[in-house]
Residue, then its C-alpha position, 0 to 999 in steps of 0.5 A: x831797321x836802317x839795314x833794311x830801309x837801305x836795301x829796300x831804297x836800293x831795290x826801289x831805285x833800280x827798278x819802279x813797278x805799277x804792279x809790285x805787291x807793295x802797297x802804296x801804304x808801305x811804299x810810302x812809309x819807306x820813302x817817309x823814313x828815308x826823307x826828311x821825315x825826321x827833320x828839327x830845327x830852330x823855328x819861332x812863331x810869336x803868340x800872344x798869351x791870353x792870360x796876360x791879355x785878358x788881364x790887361x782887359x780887365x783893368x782897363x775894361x771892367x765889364x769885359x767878359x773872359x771866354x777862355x782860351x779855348x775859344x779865342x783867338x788872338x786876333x780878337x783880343x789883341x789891338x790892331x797895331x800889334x796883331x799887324x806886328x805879329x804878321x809881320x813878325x812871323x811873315x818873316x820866319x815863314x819866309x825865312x824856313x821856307x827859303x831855307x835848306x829845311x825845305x828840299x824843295x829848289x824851286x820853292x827856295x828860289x822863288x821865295x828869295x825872289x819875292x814870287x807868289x801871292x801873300x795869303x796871311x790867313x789864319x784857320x784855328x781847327x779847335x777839334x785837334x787844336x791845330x792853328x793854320x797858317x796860310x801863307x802864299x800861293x803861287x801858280x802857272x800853266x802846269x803847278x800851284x805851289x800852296x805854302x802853308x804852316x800849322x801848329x798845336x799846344x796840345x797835339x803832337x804833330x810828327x807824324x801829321x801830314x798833308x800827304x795828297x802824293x799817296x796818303x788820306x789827303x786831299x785838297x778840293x778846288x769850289x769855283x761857282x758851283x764847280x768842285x774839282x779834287x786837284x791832283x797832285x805834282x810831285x811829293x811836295x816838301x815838308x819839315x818839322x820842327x819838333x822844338x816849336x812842334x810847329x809843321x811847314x809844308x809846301x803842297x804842289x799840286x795842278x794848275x789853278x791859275x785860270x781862275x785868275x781873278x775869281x774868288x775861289x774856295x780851296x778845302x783840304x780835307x783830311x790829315x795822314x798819319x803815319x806811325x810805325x804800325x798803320x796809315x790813318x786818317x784823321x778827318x777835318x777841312x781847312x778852308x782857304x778862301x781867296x781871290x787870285x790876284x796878278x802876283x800870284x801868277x807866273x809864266x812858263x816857257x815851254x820850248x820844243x826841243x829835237x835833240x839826240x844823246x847817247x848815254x850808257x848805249x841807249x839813245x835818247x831824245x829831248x822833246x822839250x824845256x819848260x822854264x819856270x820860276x818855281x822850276x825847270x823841267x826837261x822831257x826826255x823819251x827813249x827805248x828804256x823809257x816807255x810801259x811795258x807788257x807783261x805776260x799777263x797784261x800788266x803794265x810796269x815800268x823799269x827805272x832807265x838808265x837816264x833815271x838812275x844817273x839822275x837819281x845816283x846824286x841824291x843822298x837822304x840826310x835827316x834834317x835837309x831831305x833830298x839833297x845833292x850827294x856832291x861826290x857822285x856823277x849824276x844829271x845837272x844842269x849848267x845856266x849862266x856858268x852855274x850848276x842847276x841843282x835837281x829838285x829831287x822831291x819831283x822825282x816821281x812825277x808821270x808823263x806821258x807814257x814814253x816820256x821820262x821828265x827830269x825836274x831842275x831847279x829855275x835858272x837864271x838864262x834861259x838862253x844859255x843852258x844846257x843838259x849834263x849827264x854823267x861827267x862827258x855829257x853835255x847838251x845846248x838847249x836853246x842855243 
């Protein structure tokens, strides 16, 4: 089976088609087995034990009645000064797996570390699939939302449970008033699983609602994508969020045109622009190889460029970390402030415009020195 995931991966990496005959089902199924799909680790999430509660109620409280586990929530039952010690408690540990390695995702790494991003710390328990919900922050600016949440059971085995708005059953909805928008999404988004705690960190990027600043807002995700070895299927559920948009939650994105030409490998490319964020750094390049093109029959494809594929020659899959930087090949890099900006390989499929190809960095530190690597001659200023 590895055998052959290999040489499908190899296959897909030369060259990427609209039309194929493999079914973004199947597709997405060899790009799950080859990511970080199987990933495990250490992750803890204190929770209160009913029983333990209930019968401290019911000596101090004769009169108090037992509703069961099943429909209770800890935030009923446990005094004020602890349900805050817990929050605490578990904000750090979702702070600390969503800046650590287990998450593939630079950006997100970067901008937790840096304190970026609206604290959400909302709880929804999904007592139909005994899923509890952790909401944990979001941030957004002119071109991305980054929805940082984790979820859990005692009772559902959540492996092969994802919230898969890339190509799977899932879906996220943006009420506004009496607006309903279904968001699209940025990129794969990351995710990991600790199969210890059974316990599901996933970090959504999906478009931009940061002109609702200041609104109160409702975001639903509808639907959960199951992948097994045999099917795709939905499991049908909403989990609401609903929130106002504060400041923090808010960040900038610098976009400057660029005008520079490169040759790599014979073909000359030109940098049309560099977007500068906290959560990332993209650079938008067009080229001869990197436009649609035309079949015979009408059908539009697209062939990975030469460009893509040294950006992807550096990536290498591991089981517990994702998409990680493969250190023994060339590839395509950035260099700010004297330091290698890593690629945020998650991001890899992102679509432009037509004729564009956008390579995604992870942020960097000086938007004044940074320039563009390719392969291991190559180098470009871009802003100086």
């Amino acid at each position: 089976m590895e055998e052959k995931l290999n040489k499908l991966r190899e296959s897909m990496n030369d060259t990427v088609f609209k039309e194929t005959g493999i079914s973004n089902k199947e597709k997405y199924k060899i790009l799950s087995a080859l990511g970080n799909r199987r990933k495990s680790g250490w992750f803890t999430s204190k929770i209160l034990n009913p029983t333990l509660t209930i019968l401290v109620g019911l000596i101090l409280i004769p009169s108090i009645i037992y509703f069961g586990y099943e429909n209770m929530t800890e935030s009923k039952i446990a005094p004020i000064n602890q349900q805050n010690s817990d929050r605490n408690q578990e904000g750090e540990v979702y702070n600390s797996i969503f800046s650590s390695k287990h998450i593939d995702d630079a950006g997100v790494r970067a901008a937790i570390k840096m304190g970026h991003g609206q604290v959400l710390d909302q709880t929804f328990y999904d007592k139909q699939l005994d899923i509890k919900v952790n909401f944990e922050r979001v941030m957004a600016d002119d071109t991305e939302t980054k929805l940082l949440l984790t979820f859990q059971s005692e009772k559902t085995t959540l492996k092969n449970y994802y919230l898969d708005i890339f190509e799977g059953k899932t879906s996220i909805n943006l009420i506004v008033g009496d607006k309903k928008i279904e968001l699209d999404n940025v990129g794969w988004g990351s995710r990991y699983y600790d199969s210890e705690k059974n316990i599901v960190a996933e970090a959504l990027s999906f478009e931009s609602i940061k002109e609702y600043e200041g609104e109160d807002i409702r975001l639903e995700i509808k639907d959960l994508t199951v992948y097994d070895n045999s099917e795709t299927q939905r499991v049908k559920t909403t989990w609401p969020l609903e929130f106002k948009i504060n400041q923090s939650a808010i960040s900038k994105r610098e976009t400057i045109k660029v005008n520079k030409e490169f040759t790599f490998k014979n073909v000359n490319y030109k940098i049309r622009q560099v977007e500068f964020s906290p959560f990332e750094t993209r650079i938008v390049v067009t080229g001869p190889d990197t436009k649609l093109l035309t079949d015979e029959n009408g059908v539009q494809y697209q062939v990975k460029s030469k460009l893509e594929l040294q950006y992807l020659n550096a990536r290498k899959i591991d089981k517990e970390f994702g998409y990680i930087v493969n250190e023994k090949k060339s590839g395509v890099f950035l260099k700010s402030a004297g330091e290698k900006v890593i690629p945020i390989f998650s991001k890899g499929e992102m679509q432009g415009a037509d004729d564009e190809y956008i390579m995604v960095f992870a942020p960097v530190k000086d938007h004044q020195d940074t320039a563009l690597l390719v392969g291991d001659e190559i180098k470009i200023p871009l802003t100086n």
